[in-house]
SEROTI-235166 format. One line per field, with one value per residue: residue number from 1; x, z, y of N, C-alpha, C, O, CB in turn. Coordinates in Angstrom, 3 decimals. Last residue first. Glycine has a CB too. Example, Ala and Ser with C-alpha at 12.3 -4.5 7.8 and 13.67 -1.06 7.14 Angstrom:
<recs>
seq 2;1
nX 12.850;13.190
nZ 7.080;7.800
nY -2.250;-5.690
caX 13.670;12.300
caZ 7.140;7.800
caY -1.060;-4.500
cX 12.900;13.200
cZ 7.870;7.800
cY 0.030;-3.300
oX 13.409;14.236
oZ 8.039;8.465
oY 1.138;-3.319
cbX 14.084;11.308
cbZ 5.725;9.046
cbY -0.598;-4.473
</recs>
This chain:
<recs>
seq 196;195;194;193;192;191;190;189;188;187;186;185;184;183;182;181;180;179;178;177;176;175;174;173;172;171;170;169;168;167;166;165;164;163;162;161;160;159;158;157;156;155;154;153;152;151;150;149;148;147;146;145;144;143;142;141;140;139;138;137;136;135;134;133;132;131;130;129;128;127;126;125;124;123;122;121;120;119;118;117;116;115;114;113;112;111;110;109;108;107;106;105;104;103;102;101;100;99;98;97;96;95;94;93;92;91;90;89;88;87;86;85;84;83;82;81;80;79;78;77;76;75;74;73;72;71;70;69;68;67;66;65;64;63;62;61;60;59;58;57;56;55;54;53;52;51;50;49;48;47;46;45;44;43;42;41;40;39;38;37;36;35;34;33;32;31;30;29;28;27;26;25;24;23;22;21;20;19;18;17;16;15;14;13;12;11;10;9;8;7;6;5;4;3;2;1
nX -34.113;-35.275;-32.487;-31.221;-33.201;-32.248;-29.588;-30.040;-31.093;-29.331;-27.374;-28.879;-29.231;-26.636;-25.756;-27.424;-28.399;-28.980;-26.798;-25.199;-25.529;-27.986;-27.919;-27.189;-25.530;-26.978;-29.272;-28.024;-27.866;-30.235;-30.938;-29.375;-30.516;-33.068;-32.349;-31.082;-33.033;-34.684;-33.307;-33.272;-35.927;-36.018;-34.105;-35.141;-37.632;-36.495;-34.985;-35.555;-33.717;-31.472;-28.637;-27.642;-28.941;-27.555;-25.182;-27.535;-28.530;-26.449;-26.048;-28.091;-27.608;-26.026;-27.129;-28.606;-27.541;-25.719;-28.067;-28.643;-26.438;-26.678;-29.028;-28.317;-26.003;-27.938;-30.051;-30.225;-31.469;-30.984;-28.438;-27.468;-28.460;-26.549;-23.818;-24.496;-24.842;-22.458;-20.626;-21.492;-20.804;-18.209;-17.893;-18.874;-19.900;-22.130;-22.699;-19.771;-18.408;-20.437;-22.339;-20.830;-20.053;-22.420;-23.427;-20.976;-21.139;-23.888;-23.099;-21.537;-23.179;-25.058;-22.389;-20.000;-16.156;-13.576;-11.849;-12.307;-14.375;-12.616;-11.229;-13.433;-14.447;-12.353;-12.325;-14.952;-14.965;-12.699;-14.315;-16.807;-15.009;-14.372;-16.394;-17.643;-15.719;-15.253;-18.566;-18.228;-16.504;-17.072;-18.935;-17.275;-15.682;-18.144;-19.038;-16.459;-15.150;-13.835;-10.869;-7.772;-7.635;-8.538;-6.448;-4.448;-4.654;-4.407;-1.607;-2.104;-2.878;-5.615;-6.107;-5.759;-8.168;-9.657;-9.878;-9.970;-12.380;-14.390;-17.135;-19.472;-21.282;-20.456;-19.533;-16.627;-15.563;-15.964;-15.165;-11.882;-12.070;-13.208;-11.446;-8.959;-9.503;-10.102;-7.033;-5.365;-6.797;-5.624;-2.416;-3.049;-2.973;-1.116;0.619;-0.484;0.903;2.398;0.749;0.835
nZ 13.770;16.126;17.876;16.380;17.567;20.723;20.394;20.347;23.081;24.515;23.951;24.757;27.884;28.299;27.591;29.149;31.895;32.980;34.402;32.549;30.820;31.634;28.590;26.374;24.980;24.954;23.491;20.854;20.805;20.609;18.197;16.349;17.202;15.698;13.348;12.555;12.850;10.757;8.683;8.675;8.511;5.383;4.383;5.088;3.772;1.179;0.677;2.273;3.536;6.484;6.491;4.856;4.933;7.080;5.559;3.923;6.162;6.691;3.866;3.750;6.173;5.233;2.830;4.276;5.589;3.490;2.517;4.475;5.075;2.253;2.968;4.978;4.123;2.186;3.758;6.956;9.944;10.024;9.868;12.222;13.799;12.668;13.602;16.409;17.001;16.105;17.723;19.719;18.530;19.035;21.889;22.552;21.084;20.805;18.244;17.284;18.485;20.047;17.882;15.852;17.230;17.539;14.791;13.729;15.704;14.819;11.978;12.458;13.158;11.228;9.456;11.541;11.430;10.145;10.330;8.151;9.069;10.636;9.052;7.310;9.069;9.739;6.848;7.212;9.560;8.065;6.375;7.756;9.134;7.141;5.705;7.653;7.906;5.481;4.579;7.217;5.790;3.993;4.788;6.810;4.535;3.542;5.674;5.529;1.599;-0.181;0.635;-0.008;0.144;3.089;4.276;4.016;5.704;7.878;8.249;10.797;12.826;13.562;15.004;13.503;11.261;13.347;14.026;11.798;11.079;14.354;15.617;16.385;14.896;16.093;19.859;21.000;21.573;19.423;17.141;17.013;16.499;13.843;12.634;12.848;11.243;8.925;8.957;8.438;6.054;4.530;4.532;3.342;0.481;0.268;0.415;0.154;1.603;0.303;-1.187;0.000
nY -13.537;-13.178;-13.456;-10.693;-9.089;-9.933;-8.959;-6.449;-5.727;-6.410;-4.066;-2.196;-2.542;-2.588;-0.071;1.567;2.099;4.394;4.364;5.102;7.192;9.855;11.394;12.439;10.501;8.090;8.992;9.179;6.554;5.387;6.496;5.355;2.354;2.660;3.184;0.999;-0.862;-0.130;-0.698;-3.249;-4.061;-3.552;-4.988;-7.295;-7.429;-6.877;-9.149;-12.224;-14.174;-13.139;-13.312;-11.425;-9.570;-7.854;-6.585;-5.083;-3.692;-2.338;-0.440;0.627;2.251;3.973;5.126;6.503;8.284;9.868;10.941;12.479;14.069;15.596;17.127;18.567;20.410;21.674;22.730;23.149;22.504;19.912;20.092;21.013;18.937;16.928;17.562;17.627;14.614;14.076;14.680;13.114;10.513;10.417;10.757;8.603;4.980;3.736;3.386;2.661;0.755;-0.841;-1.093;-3.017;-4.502;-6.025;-6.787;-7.983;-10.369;-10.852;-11.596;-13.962;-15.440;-15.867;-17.309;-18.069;-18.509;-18.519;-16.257;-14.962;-12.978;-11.666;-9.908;-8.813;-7.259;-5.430;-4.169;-3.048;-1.057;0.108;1.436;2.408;4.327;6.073;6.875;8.545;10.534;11.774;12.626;14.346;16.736;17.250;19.343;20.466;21.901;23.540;25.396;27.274;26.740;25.121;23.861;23.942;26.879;27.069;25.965;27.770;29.948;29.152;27.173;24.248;22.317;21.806;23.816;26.344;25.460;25.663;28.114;29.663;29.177;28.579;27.556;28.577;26.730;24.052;23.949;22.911;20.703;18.785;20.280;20.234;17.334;17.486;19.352;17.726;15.298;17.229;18.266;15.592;14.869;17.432;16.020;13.621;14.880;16.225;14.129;11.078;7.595;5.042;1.938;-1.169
caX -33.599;-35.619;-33.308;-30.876;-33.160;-33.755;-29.986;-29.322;-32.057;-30.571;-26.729;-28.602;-30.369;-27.037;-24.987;-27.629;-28.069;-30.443;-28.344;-25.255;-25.547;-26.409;-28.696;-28.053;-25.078;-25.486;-29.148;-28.725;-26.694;-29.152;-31.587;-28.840;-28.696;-33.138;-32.846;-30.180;-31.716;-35.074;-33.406;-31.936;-35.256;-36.944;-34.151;-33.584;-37.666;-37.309;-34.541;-36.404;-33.899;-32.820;-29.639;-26.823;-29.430;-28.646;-25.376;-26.804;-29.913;-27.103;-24.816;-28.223;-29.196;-25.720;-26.225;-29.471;-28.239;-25.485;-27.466;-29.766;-26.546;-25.218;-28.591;-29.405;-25.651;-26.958;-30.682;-29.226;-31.686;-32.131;-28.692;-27.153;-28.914;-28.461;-24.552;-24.358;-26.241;-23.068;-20.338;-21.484;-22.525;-18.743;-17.199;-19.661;-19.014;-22.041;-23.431;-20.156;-16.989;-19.368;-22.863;-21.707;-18.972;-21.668;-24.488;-21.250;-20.452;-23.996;-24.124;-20.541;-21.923;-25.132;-23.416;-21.001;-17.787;-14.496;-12.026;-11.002;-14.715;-13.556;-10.644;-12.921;-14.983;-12.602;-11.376;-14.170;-15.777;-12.636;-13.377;-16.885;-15.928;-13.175;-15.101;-18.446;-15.982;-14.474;-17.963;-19.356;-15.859;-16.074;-19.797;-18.027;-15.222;-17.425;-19.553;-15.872;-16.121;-14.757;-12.417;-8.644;-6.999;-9.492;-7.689;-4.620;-5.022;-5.601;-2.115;-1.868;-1.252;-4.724;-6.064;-4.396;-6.827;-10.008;-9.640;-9.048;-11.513;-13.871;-15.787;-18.839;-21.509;-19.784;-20.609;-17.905;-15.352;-15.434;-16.097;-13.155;-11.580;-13.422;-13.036;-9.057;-9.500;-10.847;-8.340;-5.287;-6.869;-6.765;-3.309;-2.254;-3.802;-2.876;1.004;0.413;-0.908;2.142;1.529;0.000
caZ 12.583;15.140;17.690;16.253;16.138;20.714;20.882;19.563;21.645;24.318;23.861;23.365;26.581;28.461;27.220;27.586;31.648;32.087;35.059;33.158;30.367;32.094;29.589;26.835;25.476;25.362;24.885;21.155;20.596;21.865;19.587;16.207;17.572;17.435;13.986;12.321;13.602;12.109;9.331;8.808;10.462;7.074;4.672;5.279;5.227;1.382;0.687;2.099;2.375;5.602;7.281;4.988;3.850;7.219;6.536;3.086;5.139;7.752;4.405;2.897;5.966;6.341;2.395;3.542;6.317;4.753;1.783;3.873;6.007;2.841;2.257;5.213;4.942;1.923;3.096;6.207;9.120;9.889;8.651;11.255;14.275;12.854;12.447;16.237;16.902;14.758;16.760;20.009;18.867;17.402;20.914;23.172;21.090;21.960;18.843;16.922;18.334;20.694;19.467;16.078;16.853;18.971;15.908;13.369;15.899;16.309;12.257;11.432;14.620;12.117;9.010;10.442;11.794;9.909;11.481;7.833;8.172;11.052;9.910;6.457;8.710;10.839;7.410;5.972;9.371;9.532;6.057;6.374;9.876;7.867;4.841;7.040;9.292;5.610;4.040;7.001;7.656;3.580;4.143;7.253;5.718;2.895;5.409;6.607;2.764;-0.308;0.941;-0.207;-0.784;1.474;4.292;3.558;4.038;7.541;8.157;9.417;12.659;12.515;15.402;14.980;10.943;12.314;14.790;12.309;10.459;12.847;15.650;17.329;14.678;14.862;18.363;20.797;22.008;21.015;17.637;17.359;17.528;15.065;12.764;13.262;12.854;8.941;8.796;9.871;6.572;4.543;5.261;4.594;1.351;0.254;1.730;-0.431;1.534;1.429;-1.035;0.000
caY -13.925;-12.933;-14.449;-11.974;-9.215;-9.879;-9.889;-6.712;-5.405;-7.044;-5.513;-2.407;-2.466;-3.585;-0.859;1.551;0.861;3.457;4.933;3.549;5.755;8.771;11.053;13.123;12.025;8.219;8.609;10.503;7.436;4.615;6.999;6.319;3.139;2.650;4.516;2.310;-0.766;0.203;0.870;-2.422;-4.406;-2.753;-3.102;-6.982;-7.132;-6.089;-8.090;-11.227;-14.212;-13.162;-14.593;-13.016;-10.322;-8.782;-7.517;-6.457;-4.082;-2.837;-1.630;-0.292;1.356;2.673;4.234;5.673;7.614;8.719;9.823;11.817;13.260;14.798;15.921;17.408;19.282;21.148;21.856;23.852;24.091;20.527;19.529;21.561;20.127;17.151;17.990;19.051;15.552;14.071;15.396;14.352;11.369;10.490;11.924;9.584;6.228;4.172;4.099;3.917;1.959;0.167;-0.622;-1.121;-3.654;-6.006;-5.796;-7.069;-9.573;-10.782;-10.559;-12.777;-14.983;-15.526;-16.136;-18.481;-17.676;-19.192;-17.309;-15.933;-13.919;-12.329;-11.242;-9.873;-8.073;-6.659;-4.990;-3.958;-2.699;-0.209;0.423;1.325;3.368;5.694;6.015;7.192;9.737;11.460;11.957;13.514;15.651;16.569;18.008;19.684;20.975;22.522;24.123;25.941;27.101;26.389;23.629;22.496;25.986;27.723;25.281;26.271;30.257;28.846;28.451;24.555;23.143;21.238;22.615;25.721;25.802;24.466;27.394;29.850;28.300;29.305;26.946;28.552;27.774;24.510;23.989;24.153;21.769;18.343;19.859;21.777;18.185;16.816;19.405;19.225;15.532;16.460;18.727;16.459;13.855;16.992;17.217;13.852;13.464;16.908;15.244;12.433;8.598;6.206;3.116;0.000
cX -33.504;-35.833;-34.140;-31.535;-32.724;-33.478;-31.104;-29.379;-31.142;-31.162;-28.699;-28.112;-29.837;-28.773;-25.888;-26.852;-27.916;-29.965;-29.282;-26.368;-25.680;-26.669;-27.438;-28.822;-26.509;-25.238;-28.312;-28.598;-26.983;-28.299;-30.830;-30.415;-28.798;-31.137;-32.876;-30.726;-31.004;-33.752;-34.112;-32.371;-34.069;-36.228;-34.945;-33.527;-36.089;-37.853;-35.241;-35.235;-34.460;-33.099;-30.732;-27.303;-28.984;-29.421;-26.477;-26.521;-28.888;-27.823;-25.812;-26.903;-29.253;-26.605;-25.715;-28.068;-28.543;-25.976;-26.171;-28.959;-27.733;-25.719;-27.689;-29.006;-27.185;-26.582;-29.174;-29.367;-31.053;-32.918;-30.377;-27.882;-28.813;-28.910;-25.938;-24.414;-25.456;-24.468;-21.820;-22.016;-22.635;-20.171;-17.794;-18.672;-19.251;-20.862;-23.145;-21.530;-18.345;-18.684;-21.653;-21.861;-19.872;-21.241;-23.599;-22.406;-20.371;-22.584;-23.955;-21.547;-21.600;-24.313;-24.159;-21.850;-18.865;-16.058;-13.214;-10.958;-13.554;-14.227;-11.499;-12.162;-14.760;-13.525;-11.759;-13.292;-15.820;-13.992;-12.812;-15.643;-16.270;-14.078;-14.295;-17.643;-16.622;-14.729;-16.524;-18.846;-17.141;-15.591;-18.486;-18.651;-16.107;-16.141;-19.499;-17.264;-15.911;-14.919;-12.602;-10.192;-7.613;-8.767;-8.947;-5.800;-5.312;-6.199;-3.558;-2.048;-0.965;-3.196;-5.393;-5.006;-5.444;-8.290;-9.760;-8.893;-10.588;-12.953;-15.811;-17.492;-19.386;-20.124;-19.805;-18.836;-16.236;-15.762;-16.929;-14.389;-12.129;-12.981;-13.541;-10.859;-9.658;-10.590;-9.257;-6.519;-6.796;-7.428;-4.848;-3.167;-3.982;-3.258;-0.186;0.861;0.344;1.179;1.050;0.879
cZ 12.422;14.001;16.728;16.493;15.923;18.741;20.495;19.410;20.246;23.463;23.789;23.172;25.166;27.851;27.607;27.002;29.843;31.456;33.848;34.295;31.164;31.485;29.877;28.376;26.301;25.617;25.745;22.771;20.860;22.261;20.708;17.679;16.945;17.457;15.784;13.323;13.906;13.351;10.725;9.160;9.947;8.273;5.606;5.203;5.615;3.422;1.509;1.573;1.907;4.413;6.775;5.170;3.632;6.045;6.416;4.465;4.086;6.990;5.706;3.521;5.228;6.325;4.289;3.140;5.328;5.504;2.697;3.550;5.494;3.929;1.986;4.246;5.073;2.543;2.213;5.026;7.534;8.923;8.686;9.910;12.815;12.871;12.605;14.667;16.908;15.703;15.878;18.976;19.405;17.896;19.833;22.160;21.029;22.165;20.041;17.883;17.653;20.052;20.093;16.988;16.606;18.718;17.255;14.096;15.283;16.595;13.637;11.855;13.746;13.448;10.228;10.341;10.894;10.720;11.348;9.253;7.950;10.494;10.561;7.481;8.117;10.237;8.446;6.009;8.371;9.711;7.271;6.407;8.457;8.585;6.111;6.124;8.406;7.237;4.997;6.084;7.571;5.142;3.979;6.485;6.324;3.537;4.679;6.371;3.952;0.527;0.419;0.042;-1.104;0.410;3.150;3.262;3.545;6.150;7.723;9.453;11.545;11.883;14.864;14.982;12.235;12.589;14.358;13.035;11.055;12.205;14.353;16.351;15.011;14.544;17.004;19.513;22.200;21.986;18.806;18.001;18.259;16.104;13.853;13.790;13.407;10.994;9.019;9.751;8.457;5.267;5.305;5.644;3.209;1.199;1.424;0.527;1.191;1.328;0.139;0.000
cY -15.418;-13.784;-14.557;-13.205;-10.742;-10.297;-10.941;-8.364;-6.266;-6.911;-6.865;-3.546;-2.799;-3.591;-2.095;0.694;0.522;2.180;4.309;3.612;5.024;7.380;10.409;12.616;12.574;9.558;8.682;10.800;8.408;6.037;6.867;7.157;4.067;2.705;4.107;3.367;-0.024;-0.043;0.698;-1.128;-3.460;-2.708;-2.689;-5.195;-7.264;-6.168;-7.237;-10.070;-12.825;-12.613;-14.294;-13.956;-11.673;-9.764;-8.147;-7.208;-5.441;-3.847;-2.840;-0.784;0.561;1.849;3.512;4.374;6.307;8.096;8.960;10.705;12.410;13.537;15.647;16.410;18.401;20.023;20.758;22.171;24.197;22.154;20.118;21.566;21.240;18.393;17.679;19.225;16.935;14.657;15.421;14.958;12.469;10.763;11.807;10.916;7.670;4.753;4.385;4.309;2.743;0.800;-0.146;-0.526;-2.315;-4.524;-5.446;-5.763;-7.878;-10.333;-10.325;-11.595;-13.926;-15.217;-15.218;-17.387;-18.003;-19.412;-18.516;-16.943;-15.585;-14.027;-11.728;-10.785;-9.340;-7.427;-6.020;-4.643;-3.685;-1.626;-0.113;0.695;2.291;4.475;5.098;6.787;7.982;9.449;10.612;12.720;14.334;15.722;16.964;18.506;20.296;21.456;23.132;24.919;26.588;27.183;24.811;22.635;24.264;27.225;26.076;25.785;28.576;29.199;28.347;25.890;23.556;21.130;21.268;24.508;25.744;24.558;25.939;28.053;28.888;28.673;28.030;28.482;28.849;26.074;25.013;23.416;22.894;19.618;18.979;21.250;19.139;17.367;19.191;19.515;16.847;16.218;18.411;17.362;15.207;16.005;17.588;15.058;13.450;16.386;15.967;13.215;10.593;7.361;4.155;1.230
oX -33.052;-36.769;-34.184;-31.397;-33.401;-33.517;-31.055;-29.209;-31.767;-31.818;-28.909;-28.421;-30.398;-29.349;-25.638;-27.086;-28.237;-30.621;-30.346;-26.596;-26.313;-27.661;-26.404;-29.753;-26.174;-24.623;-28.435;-28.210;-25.996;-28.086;-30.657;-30.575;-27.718;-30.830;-32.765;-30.049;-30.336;-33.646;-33.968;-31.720;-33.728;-35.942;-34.781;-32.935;-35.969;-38.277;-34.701;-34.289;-33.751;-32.981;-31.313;-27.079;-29.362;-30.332;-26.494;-27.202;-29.404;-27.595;-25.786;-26.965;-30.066;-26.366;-25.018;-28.122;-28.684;-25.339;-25.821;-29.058;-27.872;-25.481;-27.837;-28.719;-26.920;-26.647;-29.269;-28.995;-31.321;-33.788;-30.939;-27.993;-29.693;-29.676;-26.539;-24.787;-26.036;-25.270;-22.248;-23.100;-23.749;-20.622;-18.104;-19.215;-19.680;-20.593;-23.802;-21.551;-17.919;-18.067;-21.719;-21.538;-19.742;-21.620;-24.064;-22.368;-19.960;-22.488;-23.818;-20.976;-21.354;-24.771;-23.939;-21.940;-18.713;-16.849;-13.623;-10.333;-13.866;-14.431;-11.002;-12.147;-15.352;-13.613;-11.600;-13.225;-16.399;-13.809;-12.372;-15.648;-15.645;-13.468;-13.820;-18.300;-16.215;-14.313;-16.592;-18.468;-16.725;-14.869;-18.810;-18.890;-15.695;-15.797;-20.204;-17.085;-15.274;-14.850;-11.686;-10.882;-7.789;-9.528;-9.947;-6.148;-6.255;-7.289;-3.855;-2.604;0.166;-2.610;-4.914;-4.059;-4.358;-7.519;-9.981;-8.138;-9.696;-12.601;-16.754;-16.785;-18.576;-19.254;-19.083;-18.652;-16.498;-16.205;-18.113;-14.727;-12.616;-13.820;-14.091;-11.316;-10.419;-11.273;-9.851;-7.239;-7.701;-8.656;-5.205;-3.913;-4.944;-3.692;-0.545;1.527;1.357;1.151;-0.034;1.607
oZ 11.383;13.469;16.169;15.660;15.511;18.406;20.146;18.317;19.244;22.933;23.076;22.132;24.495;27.463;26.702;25.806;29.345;30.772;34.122;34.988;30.837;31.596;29.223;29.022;26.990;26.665;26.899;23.354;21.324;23.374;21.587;17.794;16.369;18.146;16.757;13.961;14.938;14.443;11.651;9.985;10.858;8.941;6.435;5.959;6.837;4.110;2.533;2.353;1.083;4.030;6.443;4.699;2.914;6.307;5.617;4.768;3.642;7.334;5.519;3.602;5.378;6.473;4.317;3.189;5.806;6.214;2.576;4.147;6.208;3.731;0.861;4.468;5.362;2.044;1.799;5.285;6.880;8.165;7.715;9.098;12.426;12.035;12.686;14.147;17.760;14.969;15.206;18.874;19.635;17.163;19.306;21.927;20.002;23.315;20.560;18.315;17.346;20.692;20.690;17.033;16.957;19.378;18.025;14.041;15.888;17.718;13.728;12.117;14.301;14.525;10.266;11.259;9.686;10.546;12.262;9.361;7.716;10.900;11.369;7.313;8.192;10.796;8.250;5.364;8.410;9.932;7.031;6.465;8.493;8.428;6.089;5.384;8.522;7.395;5.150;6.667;7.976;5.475;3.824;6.871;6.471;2.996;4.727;6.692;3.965;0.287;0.464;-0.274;-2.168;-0.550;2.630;2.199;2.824;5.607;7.148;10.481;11.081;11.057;15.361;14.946;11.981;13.441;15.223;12.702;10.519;12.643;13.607;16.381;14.269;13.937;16.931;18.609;23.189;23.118;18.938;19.135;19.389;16.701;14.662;14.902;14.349;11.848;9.549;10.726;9.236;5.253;6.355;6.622;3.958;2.282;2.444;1.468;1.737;0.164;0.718;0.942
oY -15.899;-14.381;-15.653;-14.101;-11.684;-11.480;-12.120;-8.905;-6.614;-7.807;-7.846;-4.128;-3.665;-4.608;-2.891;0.523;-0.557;1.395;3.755;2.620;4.020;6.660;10.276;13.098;13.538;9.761;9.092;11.813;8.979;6.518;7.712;8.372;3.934;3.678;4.853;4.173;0.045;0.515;1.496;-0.486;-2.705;-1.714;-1.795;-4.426;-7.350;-5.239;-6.819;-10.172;-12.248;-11.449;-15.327;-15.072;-12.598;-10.550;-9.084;-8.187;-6.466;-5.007;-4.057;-2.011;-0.350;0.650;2.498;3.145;5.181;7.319;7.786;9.633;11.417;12.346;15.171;15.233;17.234;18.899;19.603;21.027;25.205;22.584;20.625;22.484;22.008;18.874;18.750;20.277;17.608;15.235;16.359;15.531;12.940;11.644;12.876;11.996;8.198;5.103;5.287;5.461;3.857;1.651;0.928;0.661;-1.142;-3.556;-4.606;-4.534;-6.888;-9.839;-9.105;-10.537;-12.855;-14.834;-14.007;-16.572;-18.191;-20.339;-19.233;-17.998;-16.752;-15.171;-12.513;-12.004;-10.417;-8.520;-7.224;-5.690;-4.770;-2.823;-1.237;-0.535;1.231;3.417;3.963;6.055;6.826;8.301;9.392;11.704;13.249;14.782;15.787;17.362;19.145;20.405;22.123;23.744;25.535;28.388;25.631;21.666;23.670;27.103;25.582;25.271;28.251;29.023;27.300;26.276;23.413;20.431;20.249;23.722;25.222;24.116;25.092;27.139;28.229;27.578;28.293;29.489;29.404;26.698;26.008;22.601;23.577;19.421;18.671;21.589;19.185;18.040;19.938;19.780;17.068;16.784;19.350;17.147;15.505;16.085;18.121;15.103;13.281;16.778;16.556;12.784;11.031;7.763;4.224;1.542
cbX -32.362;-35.048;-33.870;-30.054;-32.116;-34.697;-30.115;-28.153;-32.114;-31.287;-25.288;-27.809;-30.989;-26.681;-23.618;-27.391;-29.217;-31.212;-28.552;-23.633;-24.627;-26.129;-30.137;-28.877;-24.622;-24.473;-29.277;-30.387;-26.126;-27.778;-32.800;-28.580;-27.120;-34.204;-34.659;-30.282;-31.045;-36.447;-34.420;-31.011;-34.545;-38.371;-34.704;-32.517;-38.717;-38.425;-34.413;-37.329;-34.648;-33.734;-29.856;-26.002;-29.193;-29.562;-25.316;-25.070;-30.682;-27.931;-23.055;-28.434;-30.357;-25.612;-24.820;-30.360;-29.412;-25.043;-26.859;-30.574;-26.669;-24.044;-28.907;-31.028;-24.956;-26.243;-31.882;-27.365;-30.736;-32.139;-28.332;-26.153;-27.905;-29.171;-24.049;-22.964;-27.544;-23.116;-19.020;-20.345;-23.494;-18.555;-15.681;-19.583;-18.332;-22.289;-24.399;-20.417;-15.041;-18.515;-23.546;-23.049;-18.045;-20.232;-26.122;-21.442;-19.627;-24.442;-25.593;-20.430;-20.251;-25.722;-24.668;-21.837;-17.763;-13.826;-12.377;-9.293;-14.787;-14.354;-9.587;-11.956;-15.425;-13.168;-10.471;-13.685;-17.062;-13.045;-12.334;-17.072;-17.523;-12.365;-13.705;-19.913;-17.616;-13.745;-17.602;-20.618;-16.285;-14.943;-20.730;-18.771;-14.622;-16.929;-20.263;-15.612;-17.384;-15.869;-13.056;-8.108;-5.541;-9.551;-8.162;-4.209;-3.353;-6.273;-1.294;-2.718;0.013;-5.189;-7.090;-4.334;-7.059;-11.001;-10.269;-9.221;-11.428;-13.246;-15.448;-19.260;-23.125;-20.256;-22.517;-17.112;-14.589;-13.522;-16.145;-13.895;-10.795;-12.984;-13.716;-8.529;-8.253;-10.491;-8.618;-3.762;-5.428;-6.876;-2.857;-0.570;-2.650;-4.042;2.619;-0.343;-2.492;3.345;1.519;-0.950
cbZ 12.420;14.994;18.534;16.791;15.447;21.417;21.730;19.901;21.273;24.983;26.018;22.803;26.409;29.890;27.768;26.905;32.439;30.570;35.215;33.899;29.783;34.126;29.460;25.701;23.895;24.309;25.019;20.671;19.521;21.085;19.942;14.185;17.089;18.399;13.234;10.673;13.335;12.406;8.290;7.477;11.240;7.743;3.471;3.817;6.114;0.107;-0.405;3.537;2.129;6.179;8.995;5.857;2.771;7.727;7.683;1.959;3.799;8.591;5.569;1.330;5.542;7.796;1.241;2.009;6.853;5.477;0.328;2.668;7.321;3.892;1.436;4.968;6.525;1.966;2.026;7.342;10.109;11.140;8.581;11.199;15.700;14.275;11.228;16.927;18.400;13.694;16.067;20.345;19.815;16.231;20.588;25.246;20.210;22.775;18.776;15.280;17.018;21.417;20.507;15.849;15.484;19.277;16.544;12.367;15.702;17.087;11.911;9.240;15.236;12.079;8.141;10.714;11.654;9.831;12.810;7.629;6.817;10.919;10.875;5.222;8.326;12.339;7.921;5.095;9.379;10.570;5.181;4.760;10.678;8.941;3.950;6.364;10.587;5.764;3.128;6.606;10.068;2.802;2.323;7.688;6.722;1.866;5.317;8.778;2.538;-0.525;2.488;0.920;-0.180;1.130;5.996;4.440;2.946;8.453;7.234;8.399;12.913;11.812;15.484;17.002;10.387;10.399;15.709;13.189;9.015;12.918;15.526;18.401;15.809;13.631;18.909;20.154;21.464;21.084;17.013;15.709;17.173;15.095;12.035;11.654;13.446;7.619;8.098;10.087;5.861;3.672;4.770;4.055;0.983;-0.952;1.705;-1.335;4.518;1.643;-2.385;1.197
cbY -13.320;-12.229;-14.585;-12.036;-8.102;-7.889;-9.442;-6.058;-3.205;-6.927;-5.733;-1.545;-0.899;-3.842;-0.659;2.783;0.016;4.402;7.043;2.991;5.291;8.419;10.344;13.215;13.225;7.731;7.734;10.413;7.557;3.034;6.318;6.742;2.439;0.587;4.985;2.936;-1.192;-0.798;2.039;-2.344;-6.666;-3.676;-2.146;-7.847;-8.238;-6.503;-7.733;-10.907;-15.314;-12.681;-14.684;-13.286;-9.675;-7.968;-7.066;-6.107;-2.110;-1.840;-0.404;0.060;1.954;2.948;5.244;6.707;8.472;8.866;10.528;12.536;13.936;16.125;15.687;17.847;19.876;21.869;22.858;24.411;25.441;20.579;17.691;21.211;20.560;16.637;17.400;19.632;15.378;12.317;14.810;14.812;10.743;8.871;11.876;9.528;6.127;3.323;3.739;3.913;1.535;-0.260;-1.921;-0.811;-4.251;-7.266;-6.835;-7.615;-10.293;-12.228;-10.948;-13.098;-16.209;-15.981;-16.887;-19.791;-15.941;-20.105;-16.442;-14.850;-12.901;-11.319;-11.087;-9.298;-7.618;-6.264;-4.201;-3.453;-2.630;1.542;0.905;2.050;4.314;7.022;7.383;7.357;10.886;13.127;13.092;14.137;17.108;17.666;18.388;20.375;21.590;23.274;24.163;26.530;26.768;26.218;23.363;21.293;25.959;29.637;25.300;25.398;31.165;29.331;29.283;23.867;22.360;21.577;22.492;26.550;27.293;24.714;27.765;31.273;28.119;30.672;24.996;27.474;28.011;23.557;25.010;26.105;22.013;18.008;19.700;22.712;18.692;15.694;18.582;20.322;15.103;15.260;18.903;17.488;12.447;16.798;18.328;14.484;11.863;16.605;16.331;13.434;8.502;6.891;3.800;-0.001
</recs>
């Protein structure tokens, strides 16, 4: 695998930069200055690779749903080489969601401050439309492993998507271990799988 450019590179520190900021304040809040120290770059840079700072954002939405796809592309495939059967390959795939994304409290930060965004701002909605739809259809193939149905493989997938992207809403907004969200979701996850 060749070495990633120095655009590549820097665009990549940008993208954390975002994140970062967004740890911090609301995007309203965050300038490209502060894109720009977070990143250790001049901030002329960053108008060199983005339009706009809401062109960092549609490119931080992009960047997060590459980095999680291939991240579950990979453990998928050492998974797969352990010789797992269709249904352990899904009950690990429902495990790995639940912790590196719905119940990761920095990536639900970030993303109810885009919601919030996307509501008002018809650009980022549909950015986040077609990320919604394209996890729904990754969730919706997972599940096509164990049910024949396409068409109820997309239903239970979105409904999966929308009860962890609530779990996730939960995780910040309430105490996790006061409602016990790690051990609801692990049941609910549970519950499909018998289902299935």
């Amino acid at each position: 695998m060749g070495r990633k450019s120095v655009q590549e590179e820097k665009r990549v520190r940008i993208m954390e930069a975002l994140n970062q900021c967004l740890q911090e304040k609301s995007f309203d809040q965050t300038s490209i200055k502060d894109i720009a120290r977070a990143a250790q770059v001049n901030h002329g840079l960053l108008h060199y690779y983005f339009k706009s700072k809401e062109d960092i954002l549609i490119n931080y939405i992009d960047f997060v749903i590459d980095h999680y796809k291939s991240m579950f592309a990979v453990l998928l495939a050492e998974k797969e080489n352990k010789g797992l059967d269709e249904k352990q390959l899904l009950e690990w795939f429902f495990q790995a969601m639940g912790e590196r994304i719905t119940l990761n409290r920095r990536l639900s930060k970030v993303f109810i401050e885009i919601w919030e965004i996307a509501a008002y701002n018809p650009v980022v909605r549909e950015k986040v439309r077609r990320a919604y739809r394209e996890w729904m259809a990754t969730v919706a193939g997972y599940l096509q492993r164990v049910v024949p149905d396409p068409a109820a493989a997309r239903r239970i997938g979105t409904a999966v998507v929308a009860f962890l992207e609530g779990m996730s809403l939960f995780s910040i907004l309430l105490d996790a271990q006061e409602l016990e969200l790690s051990e609801v979701l692990t049941g609910f996850q549970r519950r499909i799988l018998q289902m299935l």
